[in-house]
N, C-alpha and C positions, 0 to 999 in steps of 0.2 A: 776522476775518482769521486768527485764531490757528488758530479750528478749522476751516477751510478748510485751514492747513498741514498740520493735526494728522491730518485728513481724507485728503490725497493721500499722505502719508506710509504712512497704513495703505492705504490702496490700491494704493501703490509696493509695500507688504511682500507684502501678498498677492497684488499678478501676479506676484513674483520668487519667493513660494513654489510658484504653477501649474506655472511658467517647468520645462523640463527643462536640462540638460546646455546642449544647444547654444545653446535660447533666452537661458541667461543669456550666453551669450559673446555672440550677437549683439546683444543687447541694451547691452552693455557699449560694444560697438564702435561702436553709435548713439551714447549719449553722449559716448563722446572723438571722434567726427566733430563733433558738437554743440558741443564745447569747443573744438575745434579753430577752428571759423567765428567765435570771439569774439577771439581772438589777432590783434592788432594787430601790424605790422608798424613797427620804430621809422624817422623818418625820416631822411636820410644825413647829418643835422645831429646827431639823437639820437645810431647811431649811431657818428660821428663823438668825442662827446664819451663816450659809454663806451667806447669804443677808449684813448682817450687815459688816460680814469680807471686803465682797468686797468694799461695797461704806466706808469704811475708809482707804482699799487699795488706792482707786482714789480718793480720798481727800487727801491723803498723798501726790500722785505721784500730781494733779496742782496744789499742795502747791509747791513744791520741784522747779516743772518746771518754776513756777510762779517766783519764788524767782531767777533761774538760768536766768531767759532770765531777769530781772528785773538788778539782778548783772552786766551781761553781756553788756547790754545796757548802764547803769551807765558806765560804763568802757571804752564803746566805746568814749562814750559822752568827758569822761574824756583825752581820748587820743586823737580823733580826733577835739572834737569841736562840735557843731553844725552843721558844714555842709558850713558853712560861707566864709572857707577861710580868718578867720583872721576881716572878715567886717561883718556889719551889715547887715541883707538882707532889699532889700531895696523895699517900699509899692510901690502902683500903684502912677504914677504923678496925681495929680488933682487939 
């Protein structure tokens, strides 16, 4: 079995080395039509249940982030201030 692989492998390499310019494009183009006829389409139950996975993946993640830049800021706040320098900022005169 192995040298039956080992076998089409090198007869792969050598029609790809005959192959010019275009033959290796079309040749390409066979195989991802050939790849393409394996893809399986999920059913509306499948899906169904990766729709759902995902948007509670991304509700989780601007939950998380929310709460990190939320913490982070508090933090900031806390060590730096306002922004003030110590004083009050001060309105327009009028």
């Amino acid at each position: 079995m192995a040298k039956a692989a080992a076998a089409g492998a090198a007869d792969q390499e050598s029609s790809t080395e005959k192959r010019g310019f275009f033959g290796r494009i079309v040749l390409f183009l066979k195989q991802v039509i050939g790849e393409l006829k394996k893809v399986v389409s999920p059913t509306r139950r499948e899906l169904l249940n990766y729709v759902i996975i995902v948007l509670v993946f991304v509700a989780f993640m601007l939950l998380l982030i929310f709460g990190l830049d939320y913490l982070f800021g508090q933090g900031a706040f806390w060590l730096f201030g306002d922004g003030g320098f110590g004083q009050k900022p001060q309105g327009p005169q009028g």
